[in-house]
TORTOR-701201 format. One line per 8 residues: number of its first residue (from 1); their letters; for each residue y, x, z of N, C-alpha, C. Coordinates in pm, 1 decimal. Example, Ala and Ser with C-alpha at 12.3 -4.5 7.8 and 13.67 -1.06 7.14 Angstrom:
<recs>
1) as) -569.0/1319.0/780.0/-450.0/1230.0/780.0/-330.0/1320.0/780.0  -225.0/1285.0/708.0/-106.0/1367.0/714.0/3.0/1290.0/787.0
</recs>
This chain:
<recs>
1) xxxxxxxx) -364.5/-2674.9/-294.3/-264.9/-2669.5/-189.6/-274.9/-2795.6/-104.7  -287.2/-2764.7/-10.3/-287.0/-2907.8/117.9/-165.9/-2975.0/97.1  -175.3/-3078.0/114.9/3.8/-3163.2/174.6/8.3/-3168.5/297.7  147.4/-3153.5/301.0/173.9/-3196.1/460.1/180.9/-3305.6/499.2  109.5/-3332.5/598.1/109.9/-3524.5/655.2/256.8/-3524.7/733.3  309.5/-3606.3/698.9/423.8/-3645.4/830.4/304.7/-3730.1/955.8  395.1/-3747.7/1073.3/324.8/-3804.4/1213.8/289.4/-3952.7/1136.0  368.8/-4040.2/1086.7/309.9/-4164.9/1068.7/178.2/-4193.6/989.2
9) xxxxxxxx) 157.8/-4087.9/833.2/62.1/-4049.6/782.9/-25.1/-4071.1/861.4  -56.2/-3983.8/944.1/-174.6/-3928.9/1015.8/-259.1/-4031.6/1141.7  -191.1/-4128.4/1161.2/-191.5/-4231.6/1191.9/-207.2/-4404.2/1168.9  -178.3/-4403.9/1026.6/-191.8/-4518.3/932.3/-330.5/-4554.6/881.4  -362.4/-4655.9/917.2/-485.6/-4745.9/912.8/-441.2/-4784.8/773.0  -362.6/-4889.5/778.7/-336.9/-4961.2/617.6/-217.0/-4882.5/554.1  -198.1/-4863.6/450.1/-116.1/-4808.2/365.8/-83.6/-4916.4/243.0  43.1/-5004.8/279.2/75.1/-5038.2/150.0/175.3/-4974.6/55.8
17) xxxxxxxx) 190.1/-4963.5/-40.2/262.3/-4930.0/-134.6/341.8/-5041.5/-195.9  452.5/-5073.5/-224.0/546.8/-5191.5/-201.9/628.4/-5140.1/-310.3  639.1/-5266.7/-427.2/781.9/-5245.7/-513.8/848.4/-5268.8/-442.5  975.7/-5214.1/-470.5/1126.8/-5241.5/-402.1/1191.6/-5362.2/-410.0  1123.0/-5470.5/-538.4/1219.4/-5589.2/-518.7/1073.0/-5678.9/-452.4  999.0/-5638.6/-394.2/930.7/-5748.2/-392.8/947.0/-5781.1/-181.2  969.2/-5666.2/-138.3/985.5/-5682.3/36.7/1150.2/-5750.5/104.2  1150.5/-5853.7/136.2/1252.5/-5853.9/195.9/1288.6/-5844.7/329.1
25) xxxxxxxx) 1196.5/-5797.3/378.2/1249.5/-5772.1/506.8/1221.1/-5643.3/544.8  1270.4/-5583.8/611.9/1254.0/-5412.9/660.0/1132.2/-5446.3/695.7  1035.0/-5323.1/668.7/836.1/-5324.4/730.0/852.9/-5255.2/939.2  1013.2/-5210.5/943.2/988.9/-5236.4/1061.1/1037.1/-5338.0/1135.1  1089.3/-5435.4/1083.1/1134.3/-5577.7/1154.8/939.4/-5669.4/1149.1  893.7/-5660.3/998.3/752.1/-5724.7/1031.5/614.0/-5668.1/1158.8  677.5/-5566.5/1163.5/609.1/-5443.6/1274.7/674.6/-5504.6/1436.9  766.8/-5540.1/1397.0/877.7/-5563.9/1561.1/798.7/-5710.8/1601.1
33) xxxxxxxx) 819.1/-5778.3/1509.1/782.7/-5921.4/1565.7/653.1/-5956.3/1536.2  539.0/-5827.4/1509.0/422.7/-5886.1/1545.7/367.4/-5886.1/1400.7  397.4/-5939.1/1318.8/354.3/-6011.1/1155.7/251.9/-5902.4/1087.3  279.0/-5762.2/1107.0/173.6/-5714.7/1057.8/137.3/-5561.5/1172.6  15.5/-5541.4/1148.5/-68.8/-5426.4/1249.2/41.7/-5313.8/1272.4  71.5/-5269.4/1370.0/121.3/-5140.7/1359.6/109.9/-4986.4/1298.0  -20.1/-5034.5/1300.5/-124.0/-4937.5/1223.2/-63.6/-4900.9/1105.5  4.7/-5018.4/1005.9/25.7/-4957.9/907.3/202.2/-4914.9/865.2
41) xxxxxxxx) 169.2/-4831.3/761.1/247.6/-4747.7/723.6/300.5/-4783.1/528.6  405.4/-4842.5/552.0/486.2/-4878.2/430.9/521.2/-4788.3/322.4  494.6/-4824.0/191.6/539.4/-4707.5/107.6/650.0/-4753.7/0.0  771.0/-4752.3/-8.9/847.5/-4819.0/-109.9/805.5/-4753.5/-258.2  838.1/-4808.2/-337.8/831.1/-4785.2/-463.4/954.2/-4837.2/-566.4  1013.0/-4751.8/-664.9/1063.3/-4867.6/-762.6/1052.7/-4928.1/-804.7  892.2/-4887.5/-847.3/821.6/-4986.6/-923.7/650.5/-4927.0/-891.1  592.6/-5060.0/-916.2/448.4/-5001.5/-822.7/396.9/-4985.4/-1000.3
49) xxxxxxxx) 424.0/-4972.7/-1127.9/378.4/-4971.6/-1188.5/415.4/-4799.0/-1206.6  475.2/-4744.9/-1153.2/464.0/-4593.6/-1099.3/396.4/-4526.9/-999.2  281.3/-4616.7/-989.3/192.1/-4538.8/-895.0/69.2/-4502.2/-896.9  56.2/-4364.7/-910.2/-54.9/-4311.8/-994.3/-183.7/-4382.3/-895.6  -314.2/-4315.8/-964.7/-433.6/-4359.2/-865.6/-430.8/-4222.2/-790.8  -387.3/-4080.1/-808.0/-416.3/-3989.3/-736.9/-354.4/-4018.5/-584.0  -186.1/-4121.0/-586.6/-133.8/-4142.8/-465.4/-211.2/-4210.9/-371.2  -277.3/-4313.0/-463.2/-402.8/-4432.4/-342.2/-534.1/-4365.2/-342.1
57) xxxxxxxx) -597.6/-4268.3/-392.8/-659.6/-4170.9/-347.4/-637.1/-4102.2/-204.0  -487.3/-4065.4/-237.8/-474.7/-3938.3/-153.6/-424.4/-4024.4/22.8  -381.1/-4126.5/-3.8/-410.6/-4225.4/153.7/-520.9/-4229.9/171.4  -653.7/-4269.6/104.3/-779.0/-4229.7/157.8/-807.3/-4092.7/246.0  -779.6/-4046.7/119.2/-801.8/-3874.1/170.3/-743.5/-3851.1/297.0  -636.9/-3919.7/346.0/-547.6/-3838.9/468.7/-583.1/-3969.3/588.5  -654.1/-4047.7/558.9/-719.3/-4113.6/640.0/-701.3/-4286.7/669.6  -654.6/-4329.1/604.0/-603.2/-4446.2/521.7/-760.7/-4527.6/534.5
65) xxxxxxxx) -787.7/-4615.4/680.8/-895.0/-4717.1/582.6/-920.4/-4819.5/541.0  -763.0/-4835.2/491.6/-746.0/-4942.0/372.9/-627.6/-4932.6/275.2  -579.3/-4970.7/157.2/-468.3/-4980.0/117.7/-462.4/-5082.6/40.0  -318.2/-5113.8/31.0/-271.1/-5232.4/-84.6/-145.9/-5207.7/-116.7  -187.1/-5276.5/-255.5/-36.2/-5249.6/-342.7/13.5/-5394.6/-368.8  143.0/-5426.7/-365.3/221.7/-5494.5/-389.4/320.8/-5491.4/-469.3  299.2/-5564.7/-538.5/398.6/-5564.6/-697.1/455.0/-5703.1/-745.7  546.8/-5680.8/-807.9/619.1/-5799.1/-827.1/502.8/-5883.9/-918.9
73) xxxxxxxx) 523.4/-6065.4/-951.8/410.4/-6141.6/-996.0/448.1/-6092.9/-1188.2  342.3/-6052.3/-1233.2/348.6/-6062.6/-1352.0/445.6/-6063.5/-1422.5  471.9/-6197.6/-1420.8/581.2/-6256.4/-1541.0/719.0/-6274.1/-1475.2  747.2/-6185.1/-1338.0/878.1/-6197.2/-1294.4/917.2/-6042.8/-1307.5  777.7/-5907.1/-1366.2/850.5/-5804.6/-1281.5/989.4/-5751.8/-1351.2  1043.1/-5659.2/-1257.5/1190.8/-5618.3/-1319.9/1174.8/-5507.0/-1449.9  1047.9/-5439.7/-1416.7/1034.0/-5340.1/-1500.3/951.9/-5390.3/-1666.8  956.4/-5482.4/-1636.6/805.6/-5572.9/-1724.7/723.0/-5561.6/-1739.9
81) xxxxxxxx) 650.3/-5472.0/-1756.8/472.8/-5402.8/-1753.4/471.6/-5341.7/-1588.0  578.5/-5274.3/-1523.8/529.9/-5252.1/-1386.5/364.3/-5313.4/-1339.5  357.0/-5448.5/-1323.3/290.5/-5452.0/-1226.7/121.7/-5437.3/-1305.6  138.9/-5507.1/-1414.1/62.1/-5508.7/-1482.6/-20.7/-5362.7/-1495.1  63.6/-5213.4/-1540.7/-30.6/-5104.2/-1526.8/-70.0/-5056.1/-1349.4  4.5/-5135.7/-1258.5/-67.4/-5135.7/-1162.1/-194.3/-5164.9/-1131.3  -160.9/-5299.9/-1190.9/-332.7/-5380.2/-1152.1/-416.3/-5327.3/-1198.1  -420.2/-5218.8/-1339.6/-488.3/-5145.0/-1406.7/-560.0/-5028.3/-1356.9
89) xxxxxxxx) -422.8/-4962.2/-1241.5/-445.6/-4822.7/-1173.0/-521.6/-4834.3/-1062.4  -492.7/-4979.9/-976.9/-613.9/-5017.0/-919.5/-707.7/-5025.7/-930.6  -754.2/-5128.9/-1041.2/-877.3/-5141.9/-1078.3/-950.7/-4994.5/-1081.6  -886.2/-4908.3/-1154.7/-976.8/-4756.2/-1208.4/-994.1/-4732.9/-1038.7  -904.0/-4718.2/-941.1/-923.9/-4637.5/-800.0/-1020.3/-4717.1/-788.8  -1014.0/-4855.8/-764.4/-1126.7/-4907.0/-708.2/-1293.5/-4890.0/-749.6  -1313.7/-4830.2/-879.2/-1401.6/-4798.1/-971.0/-1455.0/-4637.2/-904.3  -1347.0/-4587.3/-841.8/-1319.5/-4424.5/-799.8/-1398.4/-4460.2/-681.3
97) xxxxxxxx) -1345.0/-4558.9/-563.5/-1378.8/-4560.1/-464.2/-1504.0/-4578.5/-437.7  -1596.2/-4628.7/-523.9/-1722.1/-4675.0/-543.6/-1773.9/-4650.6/-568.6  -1773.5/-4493.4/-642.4/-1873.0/-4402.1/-696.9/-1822.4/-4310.1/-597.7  -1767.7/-4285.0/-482.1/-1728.6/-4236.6/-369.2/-1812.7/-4246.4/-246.5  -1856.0/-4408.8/-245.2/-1907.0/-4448.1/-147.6/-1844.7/-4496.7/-23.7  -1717.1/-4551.8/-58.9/-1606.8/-4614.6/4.6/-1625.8/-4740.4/-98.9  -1624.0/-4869.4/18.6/-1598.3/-4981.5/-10.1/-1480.4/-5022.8/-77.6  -1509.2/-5044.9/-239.2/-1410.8/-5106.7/-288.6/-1305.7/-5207.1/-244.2
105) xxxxxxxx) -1374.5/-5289.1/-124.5/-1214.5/-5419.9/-110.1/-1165.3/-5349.3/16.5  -1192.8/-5228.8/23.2/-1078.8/-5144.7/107.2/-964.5/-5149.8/18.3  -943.6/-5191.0/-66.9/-805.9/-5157.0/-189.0/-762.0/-5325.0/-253.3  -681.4/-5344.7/-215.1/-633.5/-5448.5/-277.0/-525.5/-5471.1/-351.3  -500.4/-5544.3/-443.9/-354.2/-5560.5/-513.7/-325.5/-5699.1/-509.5  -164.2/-5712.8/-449.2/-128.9/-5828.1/-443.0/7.0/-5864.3/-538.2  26.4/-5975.3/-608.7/154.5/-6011.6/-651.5/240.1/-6090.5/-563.0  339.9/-6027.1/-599.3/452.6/-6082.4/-457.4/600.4/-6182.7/-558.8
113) xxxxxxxx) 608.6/-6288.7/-519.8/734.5/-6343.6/-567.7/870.1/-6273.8/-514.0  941.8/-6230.5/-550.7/1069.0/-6118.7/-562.9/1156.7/-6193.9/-409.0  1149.2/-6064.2/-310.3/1188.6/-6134.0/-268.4/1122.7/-6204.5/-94.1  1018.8/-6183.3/-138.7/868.5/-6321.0/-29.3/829.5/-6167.8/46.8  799.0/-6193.3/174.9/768.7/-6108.8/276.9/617.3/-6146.4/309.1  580.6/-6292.4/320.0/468.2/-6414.4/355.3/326.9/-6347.7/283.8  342.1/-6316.5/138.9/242.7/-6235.1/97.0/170.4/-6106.6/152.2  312.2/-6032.9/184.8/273.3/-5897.5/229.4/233.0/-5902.4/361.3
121) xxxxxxxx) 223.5/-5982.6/426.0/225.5/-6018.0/563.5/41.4/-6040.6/614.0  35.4/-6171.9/494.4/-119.0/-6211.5/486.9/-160.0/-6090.1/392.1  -150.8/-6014.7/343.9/-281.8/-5883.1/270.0/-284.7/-5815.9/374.7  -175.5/-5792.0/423.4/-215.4/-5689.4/571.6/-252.3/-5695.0/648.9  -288.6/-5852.4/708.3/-369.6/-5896.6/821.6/-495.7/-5905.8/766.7  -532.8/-5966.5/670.3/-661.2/-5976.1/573.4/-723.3/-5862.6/569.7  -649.6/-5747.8/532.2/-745.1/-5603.5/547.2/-713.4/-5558.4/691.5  -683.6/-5631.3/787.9/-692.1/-5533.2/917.9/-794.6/-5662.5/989.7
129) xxxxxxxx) -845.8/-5743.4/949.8/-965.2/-5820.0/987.9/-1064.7/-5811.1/906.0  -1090.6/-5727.3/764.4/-1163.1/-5702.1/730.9/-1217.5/-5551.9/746.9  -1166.6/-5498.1/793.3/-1138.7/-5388.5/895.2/-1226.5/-5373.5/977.4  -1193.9/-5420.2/1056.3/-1255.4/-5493.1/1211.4/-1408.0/-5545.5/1203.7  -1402.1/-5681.0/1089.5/-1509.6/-5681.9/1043.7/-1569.6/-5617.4/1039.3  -1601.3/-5484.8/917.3/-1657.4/-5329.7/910.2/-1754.4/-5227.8/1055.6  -1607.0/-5256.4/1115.7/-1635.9/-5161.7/1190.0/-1736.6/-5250.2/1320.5  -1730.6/-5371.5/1325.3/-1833.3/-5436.4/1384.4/-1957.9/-5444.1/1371.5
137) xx) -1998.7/-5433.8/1225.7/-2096.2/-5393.7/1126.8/-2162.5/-5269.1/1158.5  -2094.1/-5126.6/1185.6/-2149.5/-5025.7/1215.6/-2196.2/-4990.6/1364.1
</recs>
């Protein structure tokens, strides 16, 4: 069965996926004043240690060419293993992406201090200049 893309989907360059305690500022106030690409498209989470690899797959799939996950740091998260089986679910996508033939550091995982916007700010510029990079390349 297909999914249905909403309009922003279909449009989203970067796709992060975001625990809920780790963003403090609305992703459209960092969008308003510039801080990160418009391009991308925010995904809340309760916990990013609930996020399968089929979901960061399936942003590839719908045209996503990059994503990152953001999760609280280790030894602060709320859930306690949260971020940790993240970094795990990454790792395997990124393992996915590569026997795909999609560049693995299209996918990144970042730890965020609870709270800190500054992180999410720099992964998203980082993959939208490594991006760029890429596509200069071809």
């Amino acid at each position: 069965m297909a999914k249905k893309k909403n309009k922003n989907q279909a449009q989203a360059e970067i796709v992060g996926f975001c625990c809920n305690y780790t963003v403090s500022v609305e992703p459209e106030v960092l969008k308003e004043r510039g801080l990160v690409p418009e391009s991308i498209v925010f995904k809340r989470l309760p916990c990013t240690g609930r996020l399968e690899v089929s979901a960061i797959l399936d942003a590839f799939s719908e045209g996503a060419k990059a994503v990152f996950v953001a999760g609280c740091k280790i030894e602060e998260c709320h859930n306690l293993s949260g971020s940790k089986r993240a970094a795990k679910r990454v790792q395997y996508a990124r393992k996915i992406l590569e026997e795909l033939g999609i560049a693995p550091d299209r996918l990144e995982m970042v730890f965020v201090p609870r709270g800190e916007s500054e992180p999410i700010v720099e992964v998203a510029r980082e993959l939208k200049m490594r991006l760029s990079a890429m596509e200069g390349q071809s």
